[in-house]
VOPAGU-2260 file (C-alpha; in pm, 1 decimal, decimal comma):
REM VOPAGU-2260
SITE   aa  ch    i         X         Y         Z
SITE  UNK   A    0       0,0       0,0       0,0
SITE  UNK   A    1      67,7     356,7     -30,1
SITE  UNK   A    2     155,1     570,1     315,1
SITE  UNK   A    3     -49,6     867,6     283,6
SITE  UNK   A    4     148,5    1219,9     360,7
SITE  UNK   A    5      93,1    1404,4     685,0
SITE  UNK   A    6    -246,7    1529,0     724,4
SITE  UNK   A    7    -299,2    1844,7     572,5
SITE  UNK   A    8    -646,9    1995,7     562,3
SITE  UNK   A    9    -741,2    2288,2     338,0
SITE  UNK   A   10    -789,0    2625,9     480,6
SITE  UNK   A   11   -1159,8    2653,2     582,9
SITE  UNK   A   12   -1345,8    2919,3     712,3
SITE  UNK   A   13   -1664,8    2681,5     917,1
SITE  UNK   A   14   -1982,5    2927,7     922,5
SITE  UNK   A   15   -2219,0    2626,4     898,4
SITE  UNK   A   16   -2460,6    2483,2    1224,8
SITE  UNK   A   17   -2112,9    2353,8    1363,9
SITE  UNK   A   18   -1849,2    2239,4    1415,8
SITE  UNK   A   19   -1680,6    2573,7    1383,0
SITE  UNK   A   20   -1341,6    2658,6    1374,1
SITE  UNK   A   21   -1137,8    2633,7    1692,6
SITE  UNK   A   22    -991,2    2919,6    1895,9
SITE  UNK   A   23    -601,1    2908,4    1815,0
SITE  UNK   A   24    -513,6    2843,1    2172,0
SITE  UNK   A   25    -780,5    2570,7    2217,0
SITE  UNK   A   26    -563,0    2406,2    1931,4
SITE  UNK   A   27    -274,0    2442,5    2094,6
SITE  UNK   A   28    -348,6    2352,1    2408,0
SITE  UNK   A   29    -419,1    2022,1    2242,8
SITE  UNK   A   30    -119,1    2004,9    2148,3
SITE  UNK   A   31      49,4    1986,1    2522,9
SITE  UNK   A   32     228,7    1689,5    2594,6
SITE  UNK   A   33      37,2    1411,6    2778,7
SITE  UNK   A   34      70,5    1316,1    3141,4
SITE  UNK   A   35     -80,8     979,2    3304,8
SITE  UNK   A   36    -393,3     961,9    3401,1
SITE  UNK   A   37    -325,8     966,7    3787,7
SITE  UNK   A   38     -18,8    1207,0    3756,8
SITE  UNK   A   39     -67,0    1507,2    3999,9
SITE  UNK   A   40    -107,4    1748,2    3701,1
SITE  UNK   A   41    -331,1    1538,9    3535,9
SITE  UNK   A   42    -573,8    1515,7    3850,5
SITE  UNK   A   43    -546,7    1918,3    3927,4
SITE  UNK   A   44    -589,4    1991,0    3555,4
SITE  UNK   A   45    -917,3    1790,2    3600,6
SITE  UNK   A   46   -1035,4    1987,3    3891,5
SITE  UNK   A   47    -977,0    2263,4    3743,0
SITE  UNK   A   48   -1143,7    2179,3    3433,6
SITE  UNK   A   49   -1490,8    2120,0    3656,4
SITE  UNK   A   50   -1473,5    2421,1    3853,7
SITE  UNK   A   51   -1474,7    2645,2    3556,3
SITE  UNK   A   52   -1735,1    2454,6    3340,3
SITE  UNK   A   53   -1947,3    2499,0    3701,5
SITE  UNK   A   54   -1927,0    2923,0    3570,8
SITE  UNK   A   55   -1993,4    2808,7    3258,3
SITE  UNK   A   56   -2297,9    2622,1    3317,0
SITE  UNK   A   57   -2427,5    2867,1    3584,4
SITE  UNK   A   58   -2382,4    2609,3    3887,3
SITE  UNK   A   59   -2253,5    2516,6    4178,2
SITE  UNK   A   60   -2315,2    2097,5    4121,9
SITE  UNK   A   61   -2024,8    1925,8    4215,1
SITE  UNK   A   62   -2095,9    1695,5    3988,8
SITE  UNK   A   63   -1996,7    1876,2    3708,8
SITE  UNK   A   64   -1727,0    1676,2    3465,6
SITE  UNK   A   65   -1662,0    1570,6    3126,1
SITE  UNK   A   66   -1780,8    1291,1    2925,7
SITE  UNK   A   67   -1536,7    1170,8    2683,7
SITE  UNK   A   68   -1692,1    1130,3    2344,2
SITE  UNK   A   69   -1903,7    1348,5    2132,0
SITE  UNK   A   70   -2197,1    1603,7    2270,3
SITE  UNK   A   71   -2440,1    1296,2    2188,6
SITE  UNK   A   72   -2199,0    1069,8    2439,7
SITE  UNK   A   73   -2298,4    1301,3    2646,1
SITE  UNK   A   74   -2666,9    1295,9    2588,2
SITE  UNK   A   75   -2646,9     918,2    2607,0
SITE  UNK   A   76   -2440,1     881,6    2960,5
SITE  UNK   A   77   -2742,8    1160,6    3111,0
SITE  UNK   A   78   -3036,3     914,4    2985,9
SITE  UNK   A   79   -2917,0     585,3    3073,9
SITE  UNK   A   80   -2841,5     680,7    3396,2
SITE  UNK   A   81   -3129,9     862,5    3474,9
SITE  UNK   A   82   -3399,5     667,9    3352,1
SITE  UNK   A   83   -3465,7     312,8    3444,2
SITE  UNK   A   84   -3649,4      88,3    3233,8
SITE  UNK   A   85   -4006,1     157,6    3217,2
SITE  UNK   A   86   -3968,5     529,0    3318,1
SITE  UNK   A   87   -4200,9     730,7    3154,9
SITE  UNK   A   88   -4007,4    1021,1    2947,2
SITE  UNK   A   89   -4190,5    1370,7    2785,5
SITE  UNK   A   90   -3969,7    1458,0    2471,6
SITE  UNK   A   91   -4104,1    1771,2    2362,9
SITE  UNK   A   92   -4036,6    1780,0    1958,8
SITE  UNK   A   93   -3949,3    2041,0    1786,9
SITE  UNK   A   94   -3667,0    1964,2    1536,7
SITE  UNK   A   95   -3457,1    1688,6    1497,1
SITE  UNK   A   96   -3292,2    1666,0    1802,5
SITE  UNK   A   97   -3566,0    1630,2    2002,1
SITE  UNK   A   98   -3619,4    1333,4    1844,0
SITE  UNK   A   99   -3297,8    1193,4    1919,8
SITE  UNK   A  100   -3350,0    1247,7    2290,6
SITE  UNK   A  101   -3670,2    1034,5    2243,3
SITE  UNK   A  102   -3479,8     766,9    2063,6
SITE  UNK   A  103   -3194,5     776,0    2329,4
SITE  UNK   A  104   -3516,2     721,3    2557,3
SITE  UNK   A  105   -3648,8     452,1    2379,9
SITE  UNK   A  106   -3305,1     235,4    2372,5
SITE  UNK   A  107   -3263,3     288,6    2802,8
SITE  UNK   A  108   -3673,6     108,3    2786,6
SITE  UNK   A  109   -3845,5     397,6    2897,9
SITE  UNK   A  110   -4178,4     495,4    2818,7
SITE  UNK   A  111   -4147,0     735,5    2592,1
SITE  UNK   A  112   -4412,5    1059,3    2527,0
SITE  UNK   A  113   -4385,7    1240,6    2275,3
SITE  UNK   A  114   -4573,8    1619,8    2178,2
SITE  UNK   A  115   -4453,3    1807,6    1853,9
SITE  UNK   A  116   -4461,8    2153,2    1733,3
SITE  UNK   A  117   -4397,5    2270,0    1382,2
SITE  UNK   A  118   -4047,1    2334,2    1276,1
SITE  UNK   A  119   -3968,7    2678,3    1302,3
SITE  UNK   A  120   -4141,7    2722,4    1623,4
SITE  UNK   A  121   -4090,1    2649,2    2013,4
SITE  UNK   A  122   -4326,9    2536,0    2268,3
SITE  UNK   A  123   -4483,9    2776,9    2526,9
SITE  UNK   A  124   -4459,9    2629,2    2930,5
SITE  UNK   A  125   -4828,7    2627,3    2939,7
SITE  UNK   A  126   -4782,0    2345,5    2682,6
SITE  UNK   A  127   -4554,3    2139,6    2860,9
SITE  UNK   A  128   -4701,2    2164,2    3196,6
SITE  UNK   A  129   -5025,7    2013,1    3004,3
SITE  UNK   A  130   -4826,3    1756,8    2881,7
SITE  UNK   A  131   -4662,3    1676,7    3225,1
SITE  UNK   A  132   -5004,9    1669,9    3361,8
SITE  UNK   A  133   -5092,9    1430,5    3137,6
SITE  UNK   A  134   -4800,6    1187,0    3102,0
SITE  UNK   A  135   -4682,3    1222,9    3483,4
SITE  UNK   A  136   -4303,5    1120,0    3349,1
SITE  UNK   A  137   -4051,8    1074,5    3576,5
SITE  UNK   A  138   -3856,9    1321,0    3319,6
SITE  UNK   A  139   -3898,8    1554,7    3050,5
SITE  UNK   A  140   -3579,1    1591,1    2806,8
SITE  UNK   A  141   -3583,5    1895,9    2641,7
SITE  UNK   A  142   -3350,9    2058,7    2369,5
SITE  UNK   A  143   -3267,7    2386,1    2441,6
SITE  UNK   A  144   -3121,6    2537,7    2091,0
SITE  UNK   A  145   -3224,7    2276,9    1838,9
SITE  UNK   A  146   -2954,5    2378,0    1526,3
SITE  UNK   A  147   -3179,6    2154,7    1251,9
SITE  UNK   A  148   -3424,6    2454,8    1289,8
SITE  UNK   A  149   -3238,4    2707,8    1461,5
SITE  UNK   A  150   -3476,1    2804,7    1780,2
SITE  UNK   A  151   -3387,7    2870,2    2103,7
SITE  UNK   A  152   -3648,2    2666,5    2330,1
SITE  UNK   A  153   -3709,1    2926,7    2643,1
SITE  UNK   A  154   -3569,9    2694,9    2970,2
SITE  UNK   A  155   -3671,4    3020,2    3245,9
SITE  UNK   A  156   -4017,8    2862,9    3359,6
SITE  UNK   A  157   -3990,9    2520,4    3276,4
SITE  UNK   A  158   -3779,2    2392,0    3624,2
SITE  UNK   A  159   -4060,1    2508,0    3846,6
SITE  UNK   A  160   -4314,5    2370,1    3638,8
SITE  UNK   A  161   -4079,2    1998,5    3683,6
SITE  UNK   A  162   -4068,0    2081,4    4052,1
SITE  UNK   A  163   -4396,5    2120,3    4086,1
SITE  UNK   A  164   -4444,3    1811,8    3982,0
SITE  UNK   A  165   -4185,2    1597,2    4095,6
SITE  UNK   A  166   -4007,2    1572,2    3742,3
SITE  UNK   A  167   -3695,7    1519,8    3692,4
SITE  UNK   A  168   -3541,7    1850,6    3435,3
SITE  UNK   A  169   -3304,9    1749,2    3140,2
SITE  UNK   A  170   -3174,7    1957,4    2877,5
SITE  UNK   A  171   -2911,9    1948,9    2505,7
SITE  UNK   A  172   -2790,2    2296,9    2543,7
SITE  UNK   A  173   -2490,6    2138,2    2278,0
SITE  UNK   A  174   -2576,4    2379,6    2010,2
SITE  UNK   A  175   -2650,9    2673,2    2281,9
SITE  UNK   A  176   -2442,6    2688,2    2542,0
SITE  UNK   A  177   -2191,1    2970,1    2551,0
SITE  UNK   A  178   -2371,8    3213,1    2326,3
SITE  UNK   A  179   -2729,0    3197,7    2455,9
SITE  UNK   A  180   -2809,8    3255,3    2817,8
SITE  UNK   A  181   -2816,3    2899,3    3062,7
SITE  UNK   A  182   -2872,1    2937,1    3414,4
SITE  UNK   A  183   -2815,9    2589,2    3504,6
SITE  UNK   A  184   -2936,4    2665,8    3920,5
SITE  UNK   A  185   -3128,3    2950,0    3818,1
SITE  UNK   A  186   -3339,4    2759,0    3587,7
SITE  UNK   A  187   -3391,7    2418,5    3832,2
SITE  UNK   A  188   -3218,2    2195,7    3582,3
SITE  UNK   A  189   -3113,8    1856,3    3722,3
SITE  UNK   A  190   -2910,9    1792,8    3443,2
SITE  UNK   A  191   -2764,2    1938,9    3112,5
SITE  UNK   A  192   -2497,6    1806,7    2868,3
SITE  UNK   A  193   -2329,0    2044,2    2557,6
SITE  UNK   A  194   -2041,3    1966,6    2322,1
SITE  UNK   A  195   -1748,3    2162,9    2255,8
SITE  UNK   A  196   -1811,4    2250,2    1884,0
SITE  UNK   A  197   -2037,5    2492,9    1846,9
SITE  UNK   A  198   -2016,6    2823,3    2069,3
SITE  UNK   A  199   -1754,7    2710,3    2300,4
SITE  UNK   A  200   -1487,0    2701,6    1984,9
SITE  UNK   A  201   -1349,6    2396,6    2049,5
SITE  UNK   A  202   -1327,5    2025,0    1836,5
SITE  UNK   A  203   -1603,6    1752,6    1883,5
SITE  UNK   A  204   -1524,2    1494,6    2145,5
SITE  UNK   A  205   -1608,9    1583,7    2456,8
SITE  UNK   A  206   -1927,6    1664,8    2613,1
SITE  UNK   A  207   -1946,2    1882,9    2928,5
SITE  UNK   A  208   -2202,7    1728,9    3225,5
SITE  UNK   A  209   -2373,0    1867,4    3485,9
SITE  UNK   A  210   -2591,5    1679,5    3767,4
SITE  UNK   A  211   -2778,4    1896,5    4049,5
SITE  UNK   A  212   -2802,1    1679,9    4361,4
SITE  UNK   A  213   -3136,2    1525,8    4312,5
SITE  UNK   A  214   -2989,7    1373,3    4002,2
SITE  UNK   A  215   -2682,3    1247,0    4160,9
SITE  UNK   A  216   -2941,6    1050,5    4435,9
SITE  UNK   A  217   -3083,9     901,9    4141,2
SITE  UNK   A  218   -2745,0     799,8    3941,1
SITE  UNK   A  219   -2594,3     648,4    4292,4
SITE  UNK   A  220   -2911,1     446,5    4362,5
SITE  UNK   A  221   -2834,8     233,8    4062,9
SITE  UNK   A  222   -2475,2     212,9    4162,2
SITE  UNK   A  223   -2239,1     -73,8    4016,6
SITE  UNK   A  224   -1858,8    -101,3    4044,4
SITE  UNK   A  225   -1696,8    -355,5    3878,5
SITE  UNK   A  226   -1538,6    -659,7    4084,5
SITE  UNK   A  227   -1172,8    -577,6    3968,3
SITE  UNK   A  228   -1170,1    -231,6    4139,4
SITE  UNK   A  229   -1467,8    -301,2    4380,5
SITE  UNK   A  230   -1369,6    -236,3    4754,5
SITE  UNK   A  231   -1575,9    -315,7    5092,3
SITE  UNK   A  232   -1895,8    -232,0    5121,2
SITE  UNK   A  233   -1933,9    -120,0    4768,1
SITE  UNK   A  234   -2304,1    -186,4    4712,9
SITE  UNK   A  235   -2463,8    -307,4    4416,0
SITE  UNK   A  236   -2835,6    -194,2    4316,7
SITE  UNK   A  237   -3014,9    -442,4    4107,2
SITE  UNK   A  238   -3130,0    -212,9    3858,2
SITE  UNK   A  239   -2795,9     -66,6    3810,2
SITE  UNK   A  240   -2730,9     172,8    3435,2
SITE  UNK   A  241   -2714,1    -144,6    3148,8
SITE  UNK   A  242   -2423,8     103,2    2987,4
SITE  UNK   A  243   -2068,0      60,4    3149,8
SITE  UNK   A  244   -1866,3     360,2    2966,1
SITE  UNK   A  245   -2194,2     540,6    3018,3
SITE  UNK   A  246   -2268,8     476,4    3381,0
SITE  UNK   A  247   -2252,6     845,1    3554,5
SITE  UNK   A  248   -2192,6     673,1    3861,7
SITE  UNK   A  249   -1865,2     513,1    3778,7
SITE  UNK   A  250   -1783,4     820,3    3589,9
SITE  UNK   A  251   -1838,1    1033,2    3906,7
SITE  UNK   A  252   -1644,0     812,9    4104,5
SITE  UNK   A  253   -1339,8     854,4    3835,3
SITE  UNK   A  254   -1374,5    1250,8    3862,6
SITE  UNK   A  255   -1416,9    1263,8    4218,4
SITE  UNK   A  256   -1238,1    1182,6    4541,2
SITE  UNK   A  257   -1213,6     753,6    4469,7
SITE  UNK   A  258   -1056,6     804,7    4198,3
SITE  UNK   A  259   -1138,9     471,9    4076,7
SITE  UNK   A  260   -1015,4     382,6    3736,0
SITE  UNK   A  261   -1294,6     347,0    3453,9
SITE  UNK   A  262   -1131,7     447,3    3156,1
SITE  UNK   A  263    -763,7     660,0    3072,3
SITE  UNK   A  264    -934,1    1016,0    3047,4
SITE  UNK   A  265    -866,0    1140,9    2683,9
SITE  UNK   A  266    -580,1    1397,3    2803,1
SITE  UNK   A  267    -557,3    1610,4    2520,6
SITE  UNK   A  268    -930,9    1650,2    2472,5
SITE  UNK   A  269    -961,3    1740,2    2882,3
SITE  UNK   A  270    -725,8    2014,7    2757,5
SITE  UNK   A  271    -937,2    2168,1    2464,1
SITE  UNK   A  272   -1249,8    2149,1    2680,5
SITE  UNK   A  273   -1000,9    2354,4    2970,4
SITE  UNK   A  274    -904,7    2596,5    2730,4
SITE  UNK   A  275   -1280,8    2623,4    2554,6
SITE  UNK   A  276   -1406,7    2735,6    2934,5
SITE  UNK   A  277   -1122,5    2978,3    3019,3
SITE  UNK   A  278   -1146,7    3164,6    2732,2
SITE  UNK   A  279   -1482,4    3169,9    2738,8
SITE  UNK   A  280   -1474,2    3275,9    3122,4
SITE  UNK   A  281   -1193,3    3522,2    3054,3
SITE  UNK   A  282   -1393,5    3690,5    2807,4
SITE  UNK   A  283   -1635,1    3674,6    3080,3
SITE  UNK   A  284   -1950,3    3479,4    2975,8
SITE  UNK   A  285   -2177,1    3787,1    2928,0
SITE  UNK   A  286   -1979,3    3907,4    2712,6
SITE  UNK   A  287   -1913,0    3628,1    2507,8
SITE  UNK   A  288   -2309,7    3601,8    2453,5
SITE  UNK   A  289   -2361,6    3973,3    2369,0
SITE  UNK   A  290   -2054,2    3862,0    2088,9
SITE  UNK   A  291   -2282,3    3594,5    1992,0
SITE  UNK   A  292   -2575,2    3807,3    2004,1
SITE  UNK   A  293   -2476,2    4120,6    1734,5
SITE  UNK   A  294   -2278,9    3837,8    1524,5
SITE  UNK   A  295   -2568,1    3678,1    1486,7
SITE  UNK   A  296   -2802,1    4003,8    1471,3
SITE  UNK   A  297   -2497,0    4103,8    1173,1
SITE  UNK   A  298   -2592,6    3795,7    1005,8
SITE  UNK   A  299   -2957,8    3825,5    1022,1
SITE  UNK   A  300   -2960,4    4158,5     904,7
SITE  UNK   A  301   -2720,4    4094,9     604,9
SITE  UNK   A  302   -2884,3    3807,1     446,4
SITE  UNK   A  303   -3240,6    3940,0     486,2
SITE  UNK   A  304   -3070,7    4273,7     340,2
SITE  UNK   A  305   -2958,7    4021,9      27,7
SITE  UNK   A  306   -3331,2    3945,9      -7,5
SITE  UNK   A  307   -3320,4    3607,1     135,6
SITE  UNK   A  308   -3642,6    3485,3     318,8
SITE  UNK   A  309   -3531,7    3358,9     703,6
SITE  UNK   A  310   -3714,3    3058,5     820,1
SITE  UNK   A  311   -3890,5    2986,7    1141,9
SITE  UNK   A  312   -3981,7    3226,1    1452,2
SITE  UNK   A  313   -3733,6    3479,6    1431,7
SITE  UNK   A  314   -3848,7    3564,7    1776,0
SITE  UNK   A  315   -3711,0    3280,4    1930,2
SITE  UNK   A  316   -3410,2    3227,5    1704,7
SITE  UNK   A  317   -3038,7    3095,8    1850,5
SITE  UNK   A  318   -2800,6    3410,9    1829,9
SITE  UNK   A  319   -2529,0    3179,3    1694,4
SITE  UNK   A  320   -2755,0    2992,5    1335,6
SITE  UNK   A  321   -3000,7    3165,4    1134,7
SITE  UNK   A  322   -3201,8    2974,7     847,2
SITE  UNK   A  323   -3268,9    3109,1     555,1
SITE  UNK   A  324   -3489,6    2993,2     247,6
SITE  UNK   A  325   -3288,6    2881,2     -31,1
SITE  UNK   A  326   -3424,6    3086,2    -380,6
SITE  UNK   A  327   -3608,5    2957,3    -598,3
SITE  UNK   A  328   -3417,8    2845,3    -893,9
SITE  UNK   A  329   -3083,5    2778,1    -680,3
SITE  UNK   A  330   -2957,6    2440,0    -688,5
SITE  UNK   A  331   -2902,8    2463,4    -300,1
SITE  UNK   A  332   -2592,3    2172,7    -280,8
SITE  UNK   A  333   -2449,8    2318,5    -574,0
SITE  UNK   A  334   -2445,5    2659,5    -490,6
SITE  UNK   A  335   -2326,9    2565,1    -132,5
SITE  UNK   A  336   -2016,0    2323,2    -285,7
SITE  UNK   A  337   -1943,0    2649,2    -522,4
SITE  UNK   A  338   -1905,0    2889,1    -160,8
SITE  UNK   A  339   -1661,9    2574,9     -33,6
SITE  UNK   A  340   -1453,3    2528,2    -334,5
SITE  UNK   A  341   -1398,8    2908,7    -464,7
SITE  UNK   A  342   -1414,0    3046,9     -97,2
SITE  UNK   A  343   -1334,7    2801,2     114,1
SITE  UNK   A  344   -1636,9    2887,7     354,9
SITE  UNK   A  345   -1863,4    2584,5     476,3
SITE  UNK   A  346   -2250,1    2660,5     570,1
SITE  UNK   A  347   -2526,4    2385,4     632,1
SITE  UNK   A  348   -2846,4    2257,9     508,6
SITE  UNK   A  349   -3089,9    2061,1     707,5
SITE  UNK   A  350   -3279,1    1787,2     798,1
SITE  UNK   A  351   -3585,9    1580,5     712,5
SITE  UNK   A  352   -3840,8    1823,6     568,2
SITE  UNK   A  353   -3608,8    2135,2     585,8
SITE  UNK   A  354   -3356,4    1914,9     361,6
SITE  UNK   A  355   -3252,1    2141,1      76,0
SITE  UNK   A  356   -3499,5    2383,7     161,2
SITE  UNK   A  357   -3294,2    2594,6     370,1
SITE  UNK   A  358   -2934,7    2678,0     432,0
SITE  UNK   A  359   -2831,7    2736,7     817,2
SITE  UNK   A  360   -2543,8    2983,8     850,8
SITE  UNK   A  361   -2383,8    2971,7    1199,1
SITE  UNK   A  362   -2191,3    3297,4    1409,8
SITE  UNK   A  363   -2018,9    3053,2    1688,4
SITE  UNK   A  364   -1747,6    3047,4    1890,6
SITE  UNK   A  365   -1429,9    3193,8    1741,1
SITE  UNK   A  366   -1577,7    3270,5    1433,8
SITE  UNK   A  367   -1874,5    3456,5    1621,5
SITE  UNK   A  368   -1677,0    3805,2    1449,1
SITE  UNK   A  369   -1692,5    4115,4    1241,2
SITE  UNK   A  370   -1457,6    3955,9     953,3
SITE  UNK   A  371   -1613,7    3610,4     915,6
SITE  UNK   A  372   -1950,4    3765,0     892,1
SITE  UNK   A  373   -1881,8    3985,8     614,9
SITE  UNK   A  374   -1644,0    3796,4     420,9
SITE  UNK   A  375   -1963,7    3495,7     430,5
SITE  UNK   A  376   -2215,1    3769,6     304,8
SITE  UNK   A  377   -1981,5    3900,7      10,0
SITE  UNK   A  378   -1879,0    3537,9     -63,6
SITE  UNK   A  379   -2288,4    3423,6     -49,1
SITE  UNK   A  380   -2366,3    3751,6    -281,8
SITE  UNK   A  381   -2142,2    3656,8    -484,4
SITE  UNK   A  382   -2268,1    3269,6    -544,4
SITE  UNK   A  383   -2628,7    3393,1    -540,9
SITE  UNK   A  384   -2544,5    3595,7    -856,2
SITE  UNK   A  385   -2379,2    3293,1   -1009,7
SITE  UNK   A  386   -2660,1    3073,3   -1012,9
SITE  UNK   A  387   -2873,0    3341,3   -1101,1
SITE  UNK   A  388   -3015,3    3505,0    -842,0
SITE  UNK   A  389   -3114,6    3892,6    -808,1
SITE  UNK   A  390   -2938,3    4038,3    -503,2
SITE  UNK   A  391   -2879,3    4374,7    -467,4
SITE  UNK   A  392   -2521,6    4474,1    -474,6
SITE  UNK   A  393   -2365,7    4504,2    -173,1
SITE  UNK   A  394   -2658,4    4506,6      60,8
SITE  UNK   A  395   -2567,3    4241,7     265,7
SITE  UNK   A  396   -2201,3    4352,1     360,2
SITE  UNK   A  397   -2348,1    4711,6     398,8
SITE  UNK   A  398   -2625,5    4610,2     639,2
SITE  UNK   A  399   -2421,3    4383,2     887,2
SITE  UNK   A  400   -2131,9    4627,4     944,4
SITE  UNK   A  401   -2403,3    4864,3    1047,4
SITE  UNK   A  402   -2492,5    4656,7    1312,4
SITE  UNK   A  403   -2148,9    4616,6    1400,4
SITE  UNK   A  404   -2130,2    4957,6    1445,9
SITE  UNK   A  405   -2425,5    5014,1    1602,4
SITE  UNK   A  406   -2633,2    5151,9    1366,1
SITE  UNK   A  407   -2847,4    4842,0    1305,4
């Protein structure tokens, strides 16, 4: 066989739903040199590493850690080890990652309940309490930014409604968190899980976690330690989580004082998601989201401006992806393989029945800026006039550097 070359990937600019281009420093932190999983530096490093995602996520949960593996490992690892089989689950729908919460639900046997609004729209609280009403689940698992359709479900009122009712609060912030508000406490959440690729600037592959007490009760009532690191009077529930890299309570037990070996922590990966929260924090996070915020107001303005039609509620609309309606008459892949090749700049279609009906355009993380948002627009103009669409010139350049400056 042929040995390929080094890697080499072409110069991108990523202004699609995610993943985005990383901060330079989250790259080279990745770059560190590795330690052992016990070593001193490793263990602080790891400490460290939870007490700043607990400012990130608005908490003060102890347990508060990473899950090695993808933001959906980290969706997985919250549902297996909070439901047990038969559980009843409310999955309120409205994209297509809602319905990957229900499916995650489905595969850990619970009972799963389902309600659905249309895409482009969120649900209000008086909808979800009648569905908790209704169901009585032990959960609800609810998306909070849903990137297939670009809305921001509202999270303020929904804990107290859960409390209320003796429900246990889950939420995907993956596509949200960092450049949209989350008040973890605040907002009576028992558990959330994110990724790293999308507003916090960093790769894919590993998913922050946090549990508020009343979830950690549940996760160590279905305790299990495996018999070659098991110690006296380690206990053993019957219905313990049927996932072993995905049991929270062995992964809690790895993260905190025990330190009882479950699997070699992916070291360089535990230093992107480090660096992803620090500069976030040192930014300081309001900050970050009002940078989110007037990126994503920039690119709002500048492709409406371009006379593209935006899809869904506006209203309730991520700051970091807007959706727009791809023109009639423009060969949607085409046109979006023609910004890639001649421009180098990705964006994203959808899913399902927004599949090559719109194109999302995300503001995130590092590339939530002044530059990448106009060099998209003039790049988009440009391929809009290509395949034969009438933009006006200009326009959409023009009307996000006024909200840059204010004027918007």
């Amino acid at each position: 066989m042929t040995i390929p070359g080094p890697i080499d990937p072409p110069a991108r600019l990523l202004m699609g739903p995610g993943p985005i281009s990383a901060y330079p420093s989250v790259l080279r932190a990745m770059s560190a040199p590795l330690v052992g999983q016990y070593d001193p530096f490793m263990t602080h490093a790891m400490g460290e590493t939870q007490e700043l995602y607990r400012q990130v996520w608005g908490t003060t949960n102890d347990a508060t850690v990473l899950i090695d593996g993808t933001s959906r490992a980290g969706i997985e690892a919250a549902l297996v080890s909070l439901i047990r089989p038969g559980d009843r689950v409310l999955v309120p729908v409205f994209g297509r990652f809602g319905h990957l919460l229900a499916e995650i639900a489905e595969r850990a046997l619970a009972e799963v309940h389902t309600i659905e609004t249309a895409w482009g729209q969120v649900f209000a609280p008086s909808a979800i309490e009648e569905a908790i009403v209704r169901v009585r689940p032990t959960l609800l698992a609810l998306v909070q930014g849903d990137t297939s359709t670009t809305m921001n479900q509202p999270l303020g009122d929904i804990g107290a409604i859960c409390a209320k009712h003796g429900v246990l609060f889950y939420s995907d912030a993956t596509a949200s968190l960092g450049g949209n508000d989350f008040e973890a406490d605040a907002w009576g959440l028992d558990a959330a899980t994110a990724g790293l690729q999308k507003c916090l600037g960093g790769p894919s592959g590993s998913a922050p976690l946090t549990l508020s007490e009343r979830a950690v009760e549940v996760v160590r009532s279905r305790s299990k330690i495996e018999a070659g690191i098991r110690e006296d009077g380690d206990a053993s529930a019957s219905d313990f989580v049927r996932s072993n890299y995905f049991d929270l309570g062995m992964i809690l037990d790895y993260w905190g004082p025990r330190r009882l070996n479950h699997h070699t922590e992916a070291t360089s990966m535990l230093y992107a998601a480090r660096e992803c929260a620090r500069v976030l924090l040192l930014e300081g996070r309001d900050a970050a989201i009002e940078r989110h915020r007037v990126a994503g107001a920039a690119m709002l303005a500048g492709v409406e401006a371009l006379g593209l039609v935006v899809f869904g509620d506006v209203a309730h609309k991520m700051n970091n992806v807007v959706a727009v309606e791809i023109p009639e008459g423009v060969p949607g892949d085409a046109a979006r393989q023609a910004l890639l090749e001649d421009f180098g700049i990705e964006i994203g279609t959808s899913f399902g029945p927004l599949h090559g009906r719109v194109w999302r355009i995300g503001t995130m993380g590092y590339n939530a800026r002044k530059d990448a948002v106009l060099t998209t627009l003039a790049a988009l103009e440009a391929i809009l006039r290509r395949f034969g669409a009438a933009v006006p010139a200009g326009a959409g350049v023009e009307a996000a550097a006024d909200v840059f400056a204010g004027r918007g």
